[in-house]
C-alpha positions as CSV (number, residue, x, y, z in Angstrom):
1,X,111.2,38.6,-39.8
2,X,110.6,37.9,-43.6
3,X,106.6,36.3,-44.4
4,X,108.1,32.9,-45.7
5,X,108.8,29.7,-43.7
6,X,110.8,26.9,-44.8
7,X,109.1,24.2,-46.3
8,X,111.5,21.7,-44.0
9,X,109.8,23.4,-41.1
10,X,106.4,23.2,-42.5
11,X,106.3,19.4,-43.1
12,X,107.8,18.5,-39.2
13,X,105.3,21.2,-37.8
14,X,102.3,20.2,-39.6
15,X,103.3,16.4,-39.7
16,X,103.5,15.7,-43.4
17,X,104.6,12.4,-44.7
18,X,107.7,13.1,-47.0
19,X,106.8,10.1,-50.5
20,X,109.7,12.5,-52.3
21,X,111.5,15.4,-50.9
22,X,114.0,17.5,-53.3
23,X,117.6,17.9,-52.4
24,X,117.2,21.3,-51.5
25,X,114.0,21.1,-49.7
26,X,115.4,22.7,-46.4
27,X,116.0,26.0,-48.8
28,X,112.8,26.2,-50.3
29,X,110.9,28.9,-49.0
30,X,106.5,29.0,-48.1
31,X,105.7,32.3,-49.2
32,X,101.6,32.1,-48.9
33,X,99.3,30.0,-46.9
34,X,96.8,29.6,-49.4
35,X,96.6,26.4,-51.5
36,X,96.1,25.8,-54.8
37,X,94.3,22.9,-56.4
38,X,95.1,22.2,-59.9
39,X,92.3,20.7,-61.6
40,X,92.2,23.6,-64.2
41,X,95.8,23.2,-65.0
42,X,95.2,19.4,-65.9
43,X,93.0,20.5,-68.3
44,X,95.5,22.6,-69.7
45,X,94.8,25.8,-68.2
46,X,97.3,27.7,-66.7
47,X,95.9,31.1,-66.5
48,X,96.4,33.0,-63.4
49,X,98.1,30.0,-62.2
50,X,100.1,30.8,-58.6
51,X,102.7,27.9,-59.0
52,X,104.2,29.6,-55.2
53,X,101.4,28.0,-53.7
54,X,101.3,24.8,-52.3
55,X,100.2,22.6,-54.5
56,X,97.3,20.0,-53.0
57,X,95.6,16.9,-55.0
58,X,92.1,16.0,-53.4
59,X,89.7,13.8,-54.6
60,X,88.2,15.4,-57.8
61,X,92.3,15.7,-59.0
62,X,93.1,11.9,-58.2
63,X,90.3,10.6,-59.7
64,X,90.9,12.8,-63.1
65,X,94.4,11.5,-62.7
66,X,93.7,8.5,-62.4
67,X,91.2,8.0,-65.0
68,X,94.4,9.1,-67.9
69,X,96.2,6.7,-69.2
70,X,99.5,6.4,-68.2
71,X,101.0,8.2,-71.5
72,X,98.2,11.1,-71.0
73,X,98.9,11.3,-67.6
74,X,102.8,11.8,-67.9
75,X,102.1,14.3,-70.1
76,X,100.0,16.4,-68.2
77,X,102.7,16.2,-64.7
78,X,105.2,16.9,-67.3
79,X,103.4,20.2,-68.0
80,X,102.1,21.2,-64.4
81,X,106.1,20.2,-63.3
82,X,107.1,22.6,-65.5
83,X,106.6,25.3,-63.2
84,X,109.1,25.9,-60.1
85,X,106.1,24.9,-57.5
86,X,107.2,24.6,-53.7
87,X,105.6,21.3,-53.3
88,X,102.8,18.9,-54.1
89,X,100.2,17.6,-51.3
90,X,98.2,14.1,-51.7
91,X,95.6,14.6,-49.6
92,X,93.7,11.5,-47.6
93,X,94.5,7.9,-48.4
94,X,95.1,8.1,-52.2
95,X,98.3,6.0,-54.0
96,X,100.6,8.0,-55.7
97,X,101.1,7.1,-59.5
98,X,104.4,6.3,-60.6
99,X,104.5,9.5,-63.1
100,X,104.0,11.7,-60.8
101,X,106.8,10.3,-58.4
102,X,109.1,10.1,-61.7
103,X,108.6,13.6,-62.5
104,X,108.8,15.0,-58.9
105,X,112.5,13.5,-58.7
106,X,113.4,14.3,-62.1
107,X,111.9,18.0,-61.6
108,X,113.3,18.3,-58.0
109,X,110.0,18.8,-56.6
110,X,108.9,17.5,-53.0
111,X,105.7,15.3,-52.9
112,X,104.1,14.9,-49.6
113,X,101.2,13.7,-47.9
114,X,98.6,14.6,-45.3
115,X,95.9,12.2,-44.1
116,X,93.3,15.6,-43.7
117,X,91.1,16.1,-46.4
118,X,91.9,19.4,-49.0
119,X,89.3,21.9,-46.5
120,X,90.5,20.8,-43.4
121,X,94.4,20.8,-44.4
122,X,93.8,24.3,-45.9
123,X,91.9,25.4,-42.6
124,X,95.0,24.1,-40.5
125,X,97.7,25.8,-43.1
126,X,95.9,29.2,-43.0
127,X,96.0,29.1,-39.2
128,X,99.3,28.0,-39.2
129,X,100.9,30.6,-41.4
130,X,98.9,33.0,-39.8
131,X,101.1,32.8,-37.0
132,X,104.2,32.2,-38.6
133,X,103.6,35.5,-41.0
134,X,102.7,38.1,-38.5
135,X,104.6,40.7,-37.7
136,X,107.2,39.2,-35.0
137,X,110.3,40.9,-32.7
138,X,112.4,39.2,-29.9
139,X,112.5,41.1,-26.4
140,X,114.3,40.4,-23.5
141,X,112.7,39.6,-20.8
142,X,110.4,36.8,-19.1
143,X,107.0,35.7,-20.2
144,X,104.4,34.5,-17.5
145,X,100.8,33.2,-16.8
146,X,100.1,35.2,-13.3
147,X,96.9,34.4,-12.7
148,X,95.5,33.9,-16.0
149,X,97.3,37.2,-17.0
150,X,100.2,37.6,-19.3
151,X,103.1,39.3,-17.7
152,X,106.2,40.4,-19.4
153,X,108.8,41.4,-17.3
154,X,111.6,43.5,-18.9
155,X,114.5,45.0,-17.0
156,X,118.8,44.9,-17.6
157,X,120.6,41.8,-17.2
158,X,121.1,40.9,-13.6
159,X,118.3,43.1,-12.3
160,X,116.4,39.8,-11.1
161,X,114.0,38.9,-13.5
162,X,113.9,35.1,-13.5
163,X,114.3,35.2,-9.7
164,X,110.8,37.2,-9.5
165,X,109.9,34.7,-11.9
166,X,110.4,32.0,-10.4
167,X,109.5,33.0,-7.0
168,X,105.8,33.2,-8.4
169,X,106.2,29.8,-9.8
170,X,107.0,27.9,-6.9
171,X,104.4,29.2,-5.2
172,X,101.8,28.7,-7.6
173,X,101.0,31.5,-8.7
174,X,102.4,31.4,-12.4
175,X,103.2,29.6,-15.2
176,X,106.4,29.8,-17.5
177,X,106.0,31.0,-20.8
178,X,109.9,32.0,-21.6
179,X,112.7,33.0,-20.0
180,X,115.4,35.9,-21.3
181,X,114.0,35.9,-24.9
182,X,110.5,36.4,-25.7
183,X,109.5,35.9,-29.2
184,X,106.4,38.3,-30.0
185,X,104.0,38.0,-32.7
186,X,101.0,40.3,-33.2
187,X,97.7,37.7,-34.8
188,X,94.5,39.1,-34.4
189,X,95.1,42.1,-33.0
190,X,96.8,40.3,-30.3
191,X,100.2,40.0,-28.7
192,X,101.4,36.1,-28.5
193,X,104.6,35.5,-26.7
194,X,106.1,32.7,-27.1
195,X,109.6,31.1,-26.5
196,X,112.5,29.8,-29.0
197,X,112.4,26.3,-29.1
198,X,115.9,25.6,-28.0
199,X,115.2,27.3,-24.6
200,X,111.7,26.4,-24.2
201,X,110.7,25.8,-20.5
202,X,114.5,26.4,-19.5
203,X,115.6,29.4,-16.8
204,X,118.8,31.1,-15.6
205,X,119.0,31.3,-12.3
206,X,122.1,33.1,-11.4
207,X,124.4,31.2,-8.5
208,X,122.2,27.8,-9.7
209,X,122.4,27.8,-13.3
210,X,119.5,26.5,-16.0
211,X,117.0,24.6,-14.8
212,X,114.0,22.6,-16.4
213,X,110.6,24.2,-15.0
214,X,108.6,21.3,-16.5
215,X,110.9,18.1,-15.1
216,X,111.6,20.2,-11.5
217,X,107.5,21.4,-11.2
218,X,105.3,19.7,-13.9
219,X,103.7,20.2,-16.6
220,X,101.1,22.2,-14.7
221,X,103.8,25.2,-14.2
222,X,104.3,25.6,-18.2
223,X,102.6,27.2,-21.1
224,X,103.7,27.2,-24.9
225,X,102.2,30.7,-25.5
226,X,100.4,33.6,-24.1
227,X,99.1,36.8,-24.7
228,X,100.9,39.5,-23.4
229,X,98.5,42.2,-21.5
230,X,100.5,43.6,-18.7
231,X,104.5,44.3,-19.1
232,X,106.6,45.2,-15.4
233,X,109.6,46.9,-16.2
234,X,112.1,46.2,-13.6
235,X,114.7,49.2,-12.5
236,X,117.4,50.5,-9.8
237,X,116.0,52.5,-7.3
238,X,116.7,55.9,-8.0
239,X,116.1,58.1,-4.4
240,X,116.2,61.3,-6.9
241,X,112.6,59.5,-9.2
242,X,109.1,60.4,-8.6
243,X,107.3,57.1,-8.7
244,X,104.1,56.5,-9.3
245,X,102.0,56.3,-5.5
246,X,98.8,56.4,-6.3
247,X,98.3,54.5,-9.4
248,X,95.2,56.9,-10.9
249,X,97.3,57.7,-14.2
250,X,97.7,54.9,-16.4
251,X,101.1,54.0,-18.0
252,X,101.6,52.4,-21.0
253,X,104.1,50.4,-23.6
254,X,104.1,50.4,-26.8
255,X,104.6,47.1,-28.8
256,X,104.5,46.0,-32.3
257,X,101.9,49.3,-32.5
258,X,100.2,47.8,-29.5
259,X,99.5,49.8,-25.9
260,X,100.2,47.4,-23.4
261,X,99.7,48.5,-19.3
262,X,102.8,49.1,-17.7
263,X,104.0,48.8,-14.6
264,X,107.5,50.1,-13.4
265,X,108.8,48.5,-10.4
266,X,112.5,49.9,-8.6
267,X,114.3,47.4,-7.0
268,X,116.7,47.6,-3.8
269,X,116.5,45.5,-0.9
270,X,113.8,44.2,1.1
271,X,111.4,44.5,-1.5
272,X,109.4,41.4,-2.6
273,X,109.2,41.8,-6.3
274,X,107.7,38.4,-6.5
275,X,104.7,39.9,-4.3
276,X,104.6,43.0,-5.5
277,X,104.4,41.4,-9.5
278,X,101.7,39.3,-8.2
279,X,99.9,42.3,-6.4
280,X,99.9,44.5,-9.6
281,X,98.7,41.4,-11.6
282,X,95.5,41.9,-9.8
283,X,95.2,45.3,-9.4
284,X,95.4,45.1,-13.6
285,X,92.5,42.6,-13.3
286,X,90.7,44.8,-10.9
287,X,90.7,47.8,-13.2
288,X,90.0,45.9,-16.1
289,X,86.8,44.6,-14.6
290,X,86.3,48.3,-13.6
291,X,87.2,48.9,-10.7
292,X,90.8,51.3,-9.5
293,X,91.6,51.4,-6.0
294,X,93.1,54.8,-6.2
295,X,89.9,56.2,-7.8
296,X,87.9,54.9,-5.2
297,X,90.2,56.4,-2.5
298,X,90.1,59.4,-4.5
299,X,86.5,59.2,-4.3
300,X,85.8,59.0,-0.3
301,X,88.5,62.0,0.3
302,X,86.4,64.4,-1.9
303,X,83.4,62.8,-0.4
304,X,84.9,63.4,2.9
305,X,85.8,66.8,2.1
306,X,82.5,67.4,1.3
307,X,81.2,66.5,4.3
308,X,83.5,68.4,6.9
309,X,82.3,71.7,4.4
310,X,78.7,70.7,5.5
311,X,79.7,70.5,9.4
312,X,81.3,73.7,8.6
313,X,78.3,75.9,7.3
């Protein structure tokens, strides 16, 4: 996905009051999350100037604005509208003067306003575009909280997904991130899955149809995002594929550059997928507080072995 966001987005996610918003304000496109506050350039400076910024007035701007007189102060918005600038925030509680407002609409610019201060909108911006701007793909599958751990669960259409899914959410066991497409961002060195919007907290279940986890379970069964650590790839059994038995050797998926621990399950009948999801949930935990069952089977057969050579001597 490309590192911008619409500004139209920006202002209903981040709550901004629209005073002025240009006719073409769901086109115009957020290219940084950094701010820019323009007291130099109402001085009359405009080096290094990044007009694709959003633009933010705090207190120290107002108050040099509003100390101009009204013919001084046109002048100077005339100037700073000059440039093709995104938008213009008014920060806290401050009126907006009538140039400005005149300018924005003959300029086509969108004045807004947020009732954070300049630091603590910048802090929310950065975090927010931090999201938005990482590296993102889609992939089919469902997203879920087993136990605290995030579970992607991948497999062809039909295979039974959202039926596993949802067998571990009515019993409590996990929580519904998305179902069928899992949005994927990488922030921090993380993986955060996430749902579309228009499907949020909606499944398929073949035979039923869509159904609303949060209205038919609570809000307790749902999750807005999660990180993904553990994927479970489901498959037709193949009588003919070695399978993994033991579990010593670790498997692993790669995503957006990311190893995650993978788990491939083959499905025919009379297995419990649901179970057996929920059972290699916390064998992941198990090994990731350092501890792997096979290991430590692994571990009394040689020590056994051992022992049956002493008898032997």
């Amino acid at each position: 996905m490309d590192n911008s966001i619409r500004l139209s987005q920006l202002i209903e996610d981040l709550e901004l009051e629209k005073i002025y918003v240009s006719d073409n304000y769901r086109k115009v496109e957020i290219v940084s999350g950094e701010i820019n506050r323009p007291g130099l350039q109402f001085i009359g400076y405009y080096k290094n100037f990044l007009p694709e910024r959003i633009q933010i007035i705090g207190e120290q701007e107002w108050e040099y604005l509003d100390d101009l007189k009204s013919e001084e102060r046109y002048k100077t918005m005339k100037m700073f509208f000059s440039y093709k600038i995104p938008a213009l925030v008014i920060s806290g509680n401050h009126w907006i003067h009538d140039e400005i407002i005149e300018l924005a609409r003959e300029r086509n610019i969108s004045i807004l306003k947020t009732k954070y201060s300049v630091s603590k909108f910048a802090s929310i911006l950065q975090n927010y575009t931090s999201v938005e701007f990482a590296p993102t793909i889609r992939r089919h599958g469902v997203l879920l909280d087993v136990y605290g751990v995030g579970v992607l669960i991948t497999g062809k259409s039909g295979i039974g997904k959202s039926e596993a899914a949802l067998d571990l959410i009515t019993k409590g066991a996990a929580k519904l991130i998305s179902d069928d497409s899992v949005i994927i961002r990488e922030v921090e060195n993380r993986l955060i899955g996430s749902s579309p919007r228009i499907t949020q907290y909606f499944m398929e279940i073949r035979g039923v149809g869509i159904i609303d986890i949060q209205k038919l379970f609570g809000i307790g069964y749902i999750m807005e995002e999660k990180e993904i650590e553990m994927v479970v790839h489901l498959e037709d059994w193949d009588s003919e594929e070695e399978y993994e038995r033991l579990g010593i050797e670790n498997d692993y998926e790669e995503i957006l550059g990311k190893k995650v621990a993978k788990y491939t399950l083959p499905i025919k009948p009379g297995r419990h997928i649901g179970l057996i999801i929920e059972v290699a949930t916390k064998n992941y935990k198990q090994k990731e507080m350092g501890y792997n069952a096979a290991d430590e089977l692994n571990k009394r057969i040689l020590e056994e072995s051992i022992e049956r050579r002493k008898k032997n001597k």
